[in-house]
C-alpha positions as CSV (number, residue, x, y, z in Angstrom):
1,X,31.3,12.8,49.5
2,X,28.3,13.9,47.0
3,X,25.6,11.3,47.7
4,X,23.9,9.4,44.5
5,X,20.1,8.4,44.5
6,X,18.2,6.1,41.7
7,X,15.2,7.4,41.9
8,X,12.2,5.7,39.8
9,X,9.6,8.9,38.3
10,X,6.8,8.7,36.7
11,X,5.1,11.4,34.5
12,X,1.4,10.5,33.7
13,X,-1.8,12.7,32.0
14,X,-3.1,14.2,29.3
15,X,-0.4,14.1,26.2
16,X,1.3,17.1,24.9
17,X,3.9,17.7,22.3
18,X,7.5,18.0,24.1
19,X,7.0,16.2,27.3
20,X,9.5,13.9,26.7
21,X,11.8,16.8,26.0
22,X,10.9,19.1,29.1
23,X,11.7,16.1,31.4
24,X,14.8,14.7,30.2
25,X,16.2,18.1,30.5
26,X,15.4,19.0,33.5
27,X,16.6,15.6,34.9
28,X,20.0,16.5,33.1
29,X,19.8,19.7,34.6
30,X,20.0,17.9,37.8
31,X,22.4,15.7,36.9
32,X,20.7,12.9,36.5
33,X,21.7,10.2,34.6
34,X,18.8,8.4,32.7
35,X,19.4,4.2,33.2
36,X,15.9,2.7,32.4
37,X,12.6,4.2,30.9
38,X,9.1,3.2,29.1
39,X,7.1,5.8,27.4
40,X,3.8,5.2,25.8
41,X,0.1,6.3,25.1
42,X,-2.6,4.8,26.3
43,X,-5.9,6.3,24.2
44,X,-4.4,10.4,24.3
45,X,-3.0,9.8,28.0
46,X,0.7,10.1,28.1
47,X,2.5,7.4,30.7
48,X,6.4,7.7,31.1
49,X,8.1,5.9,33.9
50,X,12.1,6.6,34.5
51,X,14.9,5.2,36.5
52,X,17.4,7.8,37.2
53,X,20.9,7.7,39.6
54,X,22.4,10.8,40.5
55,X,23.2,13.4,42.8
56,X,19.6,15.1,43.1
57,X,17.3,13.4,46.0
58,X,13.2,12.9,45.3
59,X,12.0,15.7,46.7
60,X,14.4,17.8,44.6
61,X,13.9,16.2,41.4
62,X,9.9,16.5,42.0
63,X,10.0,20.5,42.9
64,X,12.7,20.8,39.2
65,X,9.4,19.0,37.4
66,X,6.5,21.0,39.0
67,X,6.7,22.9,36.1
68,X,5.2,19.9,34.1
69,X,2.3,20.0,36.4
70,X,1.5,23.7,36.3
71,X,-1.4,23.5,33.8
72,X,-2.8,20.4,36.3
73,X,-2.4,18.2,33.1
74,X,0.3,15.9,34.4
75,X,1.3,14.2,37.3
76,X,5.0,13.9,38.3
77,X,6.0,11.6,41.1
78,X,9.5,10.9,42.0
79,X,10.9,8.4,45.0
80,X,14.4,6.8,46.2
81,X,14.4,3.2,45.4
82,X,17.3,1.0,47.0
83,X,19.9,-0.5,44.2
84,X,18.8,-3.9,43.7
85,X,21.4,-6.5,43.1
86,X,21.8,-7.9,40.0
87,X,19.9,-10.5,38.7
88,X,21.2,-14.3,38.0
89,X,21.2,-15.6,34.9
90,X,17.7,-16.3,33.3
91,X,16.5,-19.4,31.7
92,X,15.1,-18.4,28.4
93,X,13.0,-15.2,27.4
94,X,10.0,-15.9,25.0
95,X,7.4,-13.5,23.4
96,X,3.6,-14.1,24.4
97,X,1.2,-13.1,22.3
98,X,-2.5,-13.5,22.5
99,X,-4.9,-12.2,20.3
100,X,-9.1,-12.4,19.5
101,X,-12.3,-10.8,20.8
102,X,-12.3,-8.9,24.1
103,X,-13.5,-9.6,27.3
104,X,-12.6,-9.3,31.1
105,X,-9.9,-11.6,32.5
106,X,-7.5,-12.6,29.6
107,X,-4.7,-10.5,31.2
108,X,-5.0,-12.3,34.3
109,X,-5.8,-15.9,33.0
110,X,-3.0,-15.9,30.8
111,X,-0.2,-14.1,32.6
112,X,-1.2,-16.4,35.8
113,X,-0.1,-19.3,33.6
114,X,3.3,-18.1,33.3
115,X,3.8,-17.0,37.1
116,X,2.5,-20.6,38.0
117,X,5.8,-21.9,36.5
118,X,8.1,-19.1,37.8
119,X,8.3,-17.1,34.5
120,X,8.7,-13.1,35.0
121,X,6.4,-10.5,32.7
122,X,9.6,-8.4,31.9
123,X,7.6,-6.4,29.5
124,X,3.7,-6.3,29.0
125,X,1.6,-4.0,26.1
126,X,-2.0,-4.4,25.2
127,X,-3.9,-3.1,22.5
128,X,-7.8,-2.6,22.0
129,X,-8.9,-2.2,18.2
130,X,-12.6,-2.1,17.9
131,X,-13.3,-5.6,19.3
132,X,-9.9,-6.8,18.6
133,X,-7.8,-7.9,21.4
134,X,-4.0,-8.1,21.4
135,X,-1.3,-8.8,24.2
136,X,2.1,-8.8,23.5
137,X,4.5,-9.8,26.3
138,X,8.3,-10.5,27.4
139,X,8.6,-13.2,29.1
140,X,11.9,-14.9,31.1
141,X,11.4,-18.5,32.2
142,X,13.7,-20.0,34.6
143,X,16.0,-23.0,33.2
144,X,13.5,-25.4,35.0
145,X,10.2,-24.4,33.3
146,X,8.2,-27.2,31.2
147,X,7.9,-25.1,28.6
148,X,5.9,-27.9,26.5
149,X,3.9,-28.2,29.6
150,X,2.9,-24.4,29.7
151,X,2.4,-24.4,25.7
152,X,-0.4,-26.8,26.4
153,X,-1.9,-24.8,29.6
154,X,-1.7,-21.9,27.3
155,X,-3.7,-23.2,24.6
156,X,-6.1,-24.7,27.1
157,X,-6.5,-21.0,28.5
158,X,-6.9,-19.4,25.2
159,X,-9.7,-21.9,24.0
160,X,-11.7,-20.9,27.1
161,X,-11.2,-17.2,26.2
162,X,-11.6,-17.6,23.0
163,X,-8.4,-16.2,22.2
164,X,-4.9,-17.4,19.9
165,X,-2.3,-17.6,22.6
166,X,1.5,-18.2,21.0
167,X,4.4,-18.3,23.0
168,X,7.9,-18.7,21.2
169,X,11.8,-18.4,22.1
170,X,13.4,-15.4,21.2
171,X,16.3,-15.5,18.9
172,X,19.5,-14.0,20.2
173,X,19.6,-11.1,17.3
174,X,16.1,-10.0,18.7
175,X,17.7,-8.8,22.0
């Protein structure tokens, strides 16, 4: 019986034209079968993180990608993760967005809030523009959230930041 992995990779350095490229086809090459990904840049640093299932185990998905990592530009992990089971329904999902002048700690302030009434970060991107700070975030609450309630904790966080912190419901047709 052929064993299948999920494996989770990341690829992380310096950007390039064509990484992208290179690794998807050498995971396809291996069989792999490419379930979940995020790719971005973060100020010319190139940061891609995969989650493949297939035949291939880490170690040989790792030595079909050391040719990414030849000019010592890029790092390439790759590691078994167990299938998780799927997750229950969630309450509501709501975009977070926070925006004003920088300055250690809004990250943490503000995404504290949410965990403190059992919401999830399902998806987090920050952006520096000259002074200009902006957070835009997914969030899933459970069905028993005060949503009013964090609204307000929210604001109250933002104020002492000095930041605009909005949270609203996402419409179905945004999924």
């Amino acid at each position: 019986m052929l064993r299948v992995t999920l494996q989770a990779i990341t690829v992380i350095g310096h950007d390039r034209p064509g990484i992208i490229a290179e690794t998807t086809r050498v995971l396809a090459d291996l069989g792999l079968n490419l379930e979940d990904s995020t790719m971005t840049l973060l100020r010319g640093h190139f940061a891609m993180m995969l989650i493949c299932e297939g035949p291939a185990g880490s170690a040989e998905t790792e030595d079909a990608l050391a040719g990414l990592t030849a000019d010592g530009s890029l790092i390439v992990t790759a590691r078994e993760i167990p299938e998780e089971p799927k997750q229950g329904a969630v309450g509501v999902s709501y975009v977070l967005t926070v925006h004003g002048g920088d300055r250690p700690g809004i990250v943490s302030r503000v995404v504290g809030e949410v965990a403190r009434v059992g919401g999830n970060i399902t998806d987090l991107t920050t952006r520096l523009a000259g002074d200009l700070y902006l957070l835009v975030a997914e969030v899933d609450l459970p069905a028993t959230a005060d949503v009013g309630t964090l609204e307000q904790s929210l604001t109250r966080v933002g104020a002492e930041l000095g930041v605009g912190v909005t949270l609203r419901e996402v419409e179905s047709d945004e999924l």
